[in-house]
Structures are given as structure tokens and as C-alpha cells.
N, C-alpha and C positions, 0 to 999 in steps of 0.2 A: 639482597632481595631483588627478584628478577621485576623487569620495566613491566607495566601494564596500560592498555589503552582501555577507558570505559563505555559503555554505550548505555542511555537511557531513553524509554519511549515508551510506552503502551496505551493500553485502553482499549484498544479494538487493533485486529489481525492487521490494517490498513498500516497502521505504527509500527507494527511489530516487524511482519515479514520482508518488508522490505530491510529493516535496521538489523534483521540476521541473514539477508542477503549480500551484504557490506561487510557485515562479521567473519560468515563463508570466506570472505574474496581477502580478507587481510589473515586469514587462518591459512595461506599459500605461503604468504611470505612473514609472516609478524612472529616472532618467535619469543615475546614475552609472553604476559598473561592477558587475557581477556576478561570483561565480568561483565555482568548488567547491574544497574541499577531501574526497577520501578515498583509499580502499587506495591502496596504490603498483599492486596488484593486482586492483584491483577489477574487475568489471562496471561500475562505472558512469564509468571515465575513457570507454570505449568511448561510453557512453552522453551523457556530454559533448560527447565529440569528435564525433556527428551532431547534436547541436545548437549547435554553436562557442561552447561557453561555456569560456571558460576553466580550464583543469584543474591542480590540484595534490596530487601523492602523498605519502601518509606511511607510516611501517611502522603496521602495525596487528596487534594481540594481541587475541586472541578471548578474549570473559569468559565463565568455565563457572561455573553454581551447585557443580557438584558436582568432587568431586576427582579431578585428572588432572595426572601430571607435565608435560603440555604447559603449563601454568599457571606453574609456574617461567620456561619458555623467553619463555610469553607477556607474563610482566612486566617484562624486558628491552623485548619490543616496546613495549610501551606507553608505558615511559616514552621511548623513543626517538622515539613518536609526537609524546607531547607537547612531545619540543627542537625537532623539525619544525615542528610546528604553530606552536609561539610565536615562529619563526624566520621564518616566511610571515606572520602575523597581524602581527608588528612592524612587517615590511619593507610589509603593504598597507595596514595603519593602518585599518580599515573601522571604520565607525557602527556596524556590530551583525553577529553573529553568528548564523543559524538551522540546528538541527541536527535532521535528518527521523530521526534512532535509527542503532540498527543499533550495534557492537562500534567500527566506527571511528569515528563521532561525540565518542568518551569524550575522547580529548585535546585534541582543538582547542577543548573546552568550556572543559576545564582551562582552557587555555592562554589563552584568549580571557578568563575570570575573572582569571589572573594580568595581566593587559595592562588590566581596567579594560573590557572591550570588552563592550556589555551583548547577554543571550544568551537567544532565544528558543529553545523547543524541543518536539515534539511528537512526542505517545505512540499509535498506530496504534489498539492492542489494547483489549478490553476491560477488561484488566488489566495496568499500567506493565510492560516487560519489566526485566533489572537494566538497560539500559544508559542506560534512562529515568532510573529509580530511581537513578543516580550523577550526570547530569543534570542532575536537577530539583533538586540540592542547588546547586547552579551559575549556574541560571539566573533570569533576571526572570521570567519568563512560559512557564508551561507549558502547552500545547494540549494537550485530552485528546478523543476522540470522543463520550462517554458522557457524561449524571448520574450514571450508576454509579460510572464509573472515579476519580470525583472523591474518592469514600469510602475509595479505594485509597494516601491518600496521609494525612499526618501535619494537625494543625488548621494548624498555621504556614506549611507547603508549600501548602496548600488554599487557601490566599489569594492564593495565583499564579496559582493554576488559570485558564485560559479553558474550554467549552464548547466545540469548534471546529467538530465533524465531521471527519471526512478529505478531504483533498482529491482528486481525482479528473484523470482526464485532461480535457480537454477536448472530447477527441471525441464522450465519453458523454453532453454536453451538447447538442451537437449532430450526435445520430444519425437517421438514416433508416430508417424499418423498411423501407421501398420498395426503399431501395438495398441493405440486408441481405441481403432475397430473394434481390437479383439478383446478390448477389458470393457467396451460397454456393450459388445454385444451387437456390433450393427449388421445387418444385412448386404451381403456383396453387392456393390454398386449401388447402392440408399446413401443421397447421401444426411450429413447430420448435421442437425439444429439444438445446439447446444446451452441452456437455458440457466444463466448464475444471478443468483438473486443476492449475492453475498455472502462472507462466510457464516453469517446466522440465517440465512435463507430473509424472502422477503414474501408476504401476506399479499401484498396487492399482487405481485408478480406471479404469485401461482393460482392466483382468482384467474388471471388474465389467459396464461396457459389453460386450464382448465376447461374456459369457457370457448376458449379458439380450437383444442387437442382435436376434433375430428378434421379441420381443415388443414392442421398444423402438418398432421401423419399424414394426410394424401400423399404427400410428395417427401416428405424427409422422416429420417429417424429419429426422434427427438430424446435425448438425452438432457434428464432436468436435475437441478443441482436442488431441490426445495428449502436444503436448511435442516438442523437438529431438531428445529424448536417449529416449522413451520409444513409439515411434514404433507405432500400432495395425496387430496384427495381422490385422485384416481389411480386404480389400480395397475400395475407393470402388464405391459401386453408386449409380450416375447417380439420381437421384429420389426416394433412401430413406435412403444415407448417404455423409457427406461427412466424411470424416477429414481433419485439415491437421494438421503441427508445428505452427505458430505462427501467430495471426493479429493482423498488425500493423497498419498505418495503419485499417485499417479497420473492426478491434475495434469501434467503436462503433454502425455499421451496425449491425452483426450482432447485438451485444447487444439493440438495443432491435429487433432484429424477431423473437426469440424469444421465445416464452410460456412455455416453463418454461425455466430452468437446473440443470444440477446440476452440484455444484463440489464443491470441498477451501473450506475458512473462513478464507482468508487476509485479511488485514483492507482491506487496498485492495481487492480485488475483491467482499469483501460490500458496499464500501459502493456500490460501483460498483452494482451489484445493487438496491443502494436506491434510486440517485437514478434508475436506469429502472425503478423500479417493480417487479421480476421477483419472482413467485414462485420458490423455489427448495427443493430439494433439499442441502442438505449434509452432507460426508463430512470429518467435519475430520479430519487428520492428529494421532494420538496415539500414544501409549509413549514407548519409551528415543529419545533425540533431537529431543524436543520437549518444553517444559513444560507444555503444555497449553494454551496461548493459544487456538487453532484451537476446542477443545471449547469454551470458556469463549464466545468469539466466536460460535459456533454459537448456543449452549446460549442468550446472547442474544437472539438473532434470533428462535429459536423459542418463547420467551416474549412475545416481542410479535407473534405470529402469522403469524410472514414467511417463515417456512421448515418444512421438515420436519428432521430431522437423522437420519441411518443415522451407525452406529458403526464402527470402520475395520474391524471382523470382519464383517461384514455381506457378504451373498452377492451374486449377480448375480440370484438369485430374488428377492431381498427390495426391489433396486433396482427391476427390472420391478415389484412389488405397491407400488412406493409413488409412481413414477410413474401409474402405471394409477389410483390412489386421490386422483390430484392431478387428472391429465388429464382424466380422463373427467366433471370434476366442475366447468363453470364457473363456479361461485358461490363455490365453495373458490378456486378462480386466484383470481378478481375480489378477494375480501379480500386472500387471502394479496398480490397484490402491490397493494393500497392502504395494508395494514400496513409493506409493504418503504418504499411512498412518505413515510411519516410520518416512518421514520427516516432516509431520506437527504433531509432538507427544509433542510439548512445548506447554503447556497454556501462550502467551507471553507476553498478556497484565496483567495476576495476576502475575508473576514471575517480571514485568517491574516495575506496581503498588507497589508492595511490596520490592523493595530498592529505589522506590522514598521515601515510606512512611518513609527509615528507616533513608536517606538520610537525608531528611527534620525534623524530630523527633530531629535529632542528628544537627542541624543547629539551629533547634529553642530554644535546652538543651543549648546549647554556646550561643546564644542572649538572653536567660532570665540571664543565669551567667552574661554575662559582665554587664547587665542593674544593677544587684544587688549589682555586685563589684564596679558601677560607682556612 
């Protein structure tokens, strides 16, 4: 039966793409099998099954800080995850375990600790969420983005900690500003103001566009990310703005032929932001429904000079003055994205790949011994 390594994570694309960015980078050299483990429901069997990696469902229970009789309901799921998960991890036997976060991650960590099975894991945010924080009690080796986030954890946990960065897609590695231009349409010498609200699009964020668009086009091309479900209501105007749901294969074009962006502070897409270098703009996502990560993640960036950051009340006036005080100013770009370059300078998913592999190597050297001592 040939070796296999597992990865578990989802809930939203922030879990997901970066933990099949990791996946990508051990598909170089790993030459067992690979699978995922999450939701029975999730987004990311879908997202599996375009990449044909091997998919397996579990029930999954969402962890609330705060109280909610859904919490009751949810600790049935959970622990029902975890008969799952140790039901699948027995039957595959894998060297090692990596979980990218996220609510479903929580069991098969369990589950993978109760089996012996040693378990890497990584924290997006600038601050551990809980599903880290339950995690990291579980795991050999925790990945964190930050020096910061490292002070976020206990002295004894802290000596698991790796530095890792986040991992990123692949594409943003190798983007084309050239070919950007030319898949969103932009006008020779305009340059572009590239607008992501996340990969479900964000409501406040295209209120905000919407009500700035005639200031926004004076000076830039603005290409807007609006989202499947959030779709802008203004109409495509050939040479000035280019609205799309979603942009897929090609994200990375487009990324790096835009000179500013403005976004929501999810943690995959700041870093994204770093490793091209982007000044930006962000609007992190805050109040009831969120803990804060977004602000925290922001509030970041914009201490080490890489962003500006508007507040989720913040107007479509105030978006036009703070683009206008970015744009028109190329010396402010020039730093602001030399500062973005400094903190996206980790390759995270080779750096992450390579103490799975070393991980897993050294699990699978102690399971051929004790097979041969037995």
C-alpha cells in the first residue's frame, strides 16, 4: 500500500487555497498518495474534485466563541466527526497529517493525535482563530504567518511555532502584467484599480465603488471583482470599468498588472498582495459575525506601510479621497508596495512542503523499524 500524506481544512476558499497550495508544492516531490479530508458539505470537495485529489466527507460542527444553542446541536457533530475521521485515518494509515484551519480541521487532528499520526498545522491570521488555538494543542509543528502572531501562543506551544508566511496560489508567482492588461481589457497607458471583495464578493464594498465610480475612472481603469452572489450594479463601460463575478485561472494576470488594489483583509489575499508587491487599500470586514481577524490583519499591514485601511462605515466619498491620496502620488505607491514586498518575501508553501516532507520521512523511517522489530 503505497505512503500517503492527509490535508484537512475548509469552509471558505481562505482554508482551502492556500492548504492546495502546499498540496501543489509536495506534488513536486512526494510521490505517495495525497487525499483531503473535510465537510461532507463543504466547498472544497467541489474544489477537490477540479483537481482529482482524492476526497473524504465528515460531519462537521461549527465552533462559536459566544453562546448559541446551535452549540449543543454542534457537539454531536463533532464528535461524530471525529468517529469519521479516525475511521478514514486508520483505514489510510498516512505519515503525517496537515490541517490549513477552518471548523472542520478540529477532528481529524483529534483523531490523527489519538492514531499516533504526527500533525502539522497552520494559522492564516494575524491572530490564532479558536480552531487553531484547539490545534495547536495537538500538533508537532505549528505554522504561523507573522513574528507577531508567535507572542499569540503559550512559552511551551511557542517552541512548535515555525515562521511560515502563507501560502499562495501559484499563479501569483507567475503573473503577467502584459497578459493582465489584455484579459481585463485595459486601455494602453490607464493605469488599474483593481477592486476584490472576496471570493463571495462583499455588499458594503460594491455600495462603496459604486457610489465613488465616476471619481474612481477619472484617472484609473477599474477592474471589479463584485462576487457570484453580489453582483455590481453598474453597468461594463468599455475602457473605464470592467465588473466580473469572479476571476479565476487568471487571478494572477490581473493581480500583478494592477497598481493599486482595494480589498476586504482576508488573509490569503493580503498575502497575495505582498508577494506582488501591491499597494493597497483595505476595508476589513468587522462587527457581530466576525472576531476581528480582518481589522487585526489590516491594522498589520498598515503599520508596516503597505496599506491604507478605511473602516467598514466609511463612505464612497472617503474611498474616492483615499484612493485619489494614494494614486496621484507615485512615490507613496513606490514605498507602500516595496513595504507589501518585504512581507510577502517567504516562499510558504516550499518552506511548509518541505518539513512535511521531513516530518513524514522521519514517521515513515520509525513505521518500517517497528514493522521489522515486530
Amino acid at each position: 500500500m503505497s505512503q500517503s500524506i492527509v490535508f484537512t481544512g475548509g469552509g471558505t476558499g481562505g482554508h482551502v487555497f492556500p492548504g492546495l497550495a502546499v498540496l501543489q508544492e509536495l506534488r513536486k516531490s512526494w510521490t505517495g498518495d495525497l487525499c483531503w479530508i473535510g465537510s461532507s458539505r463543504g466547498m472544497e470537495r467541489q474544489i477537490m474534485a477540479d483537481w482529482a485529489i482524492p476526497y473524504y466527507g465528515i460531519p462537521a460542527g461549527k465552533l462559536r466563541r459566544e453562546f448559541s444553542f446551535k452549540n449543543f446541536v454542534d457537539v454531536f457533530r463533532v464528535i461524530g466527526g471525529i468517529v469519521a475521521a479516525y475511521s478514514i485515518l486508520r483505514k489510510l494509515k498516512p505519515v503525517a497529517l496537515f490541517s490549513k484551519g477552518g471548523y472542520v480541521s478540529v477532528p481529524p487532528v483529534i483523531a490523527a493525535k489519538m492514531l499516533r499520526i504526527p500533525v502539522l498545522t497552520h494559522e492564516s491570521d494575524a491572530d490564532p482563530g479558536l480552531a487553531t488555538r484547539i490545534n495547536a494543542r495537538f500538533s508537532d509543528v505549528i505554522f504561523v504567518p507573522y513574528e507577531e502572531t508567535v507572542g499569540y501562543f503559550d512559552a511551551a506551544t511557542a517552541r512548535r511555532v515555525v515562521v511560515s508566511g502563507n501560502p499562495v496560489r501559484v499563479d501569483v508567482f507567475s503573473g503577467s502584467a502584459a497578459e493582465g492588461r489584455r484579459i481585463a481589457g485595459a486601455p494602453a497607458g490607464r493605469p488599474i484599480l483593481l477592486v476584490l471583495g472576496g471570493s463571495q464578493g462583499a455588499r458594503r464594498v460594491n455600495s462603496m465603488v459604486s457610489g465613488a465610480l465616476r471619481e474612481l475612472t477619472r484617472h484609473y481603469y477599474v477592474v471589479h471583482q463584485t462576487g457570484p452572489a453580489n453582483e455590481s450594479s453598474e453597468p461594463e463601460e468599455p475602457g473605464t470599468y470592467h465588473p466580473v463575478p469572479f476571476i479565476r485561472g487568471e487571478y494572477g494576470h490581473v493581480l500583478v498588472a494592477a497598481d493599486l488594489v482595494v480589498s476586504r483583509a482576508g488573509a490569503g489575499t493580503l498575502w497575495e498582495l505582498a508577494v506582488a508587491g501591491k499597494p493597497s487599500i483595505l476595508i476589513p470586514l468587522a462587527g457581530s459575525g466576525t472576531r476581528g481577524d480582518q481589522v487585526r490583519n489590516a491594522e498589520l499591514f498598515a503599520a508596516r506601510g503597505a496599506a491604507m485601511v478605511l473602516g467598514e462605515k466609511a463612505d464612497a466619498a472617503e474611498l474616492a479621497t483615499a484612493v485619489a491620496a494614494i494614486g496621484n502620488d507615485p512615490e507613496k505607491l513606490r514605498r507602500m508596495g516595496e513595504a507589501a514586498s518585504a512581507i510577502g518575501n517567504r516562499d510558504a508553501a516550499a518552506l511548509i512542503a518541505a518539513r512535511i516532507l521531513q516530518v513524514a520521512g522521519e514517521a515513515a523511517e520509525t513505521k518500517t523499524e517497528g514493522e521489522t522489530s515486530a
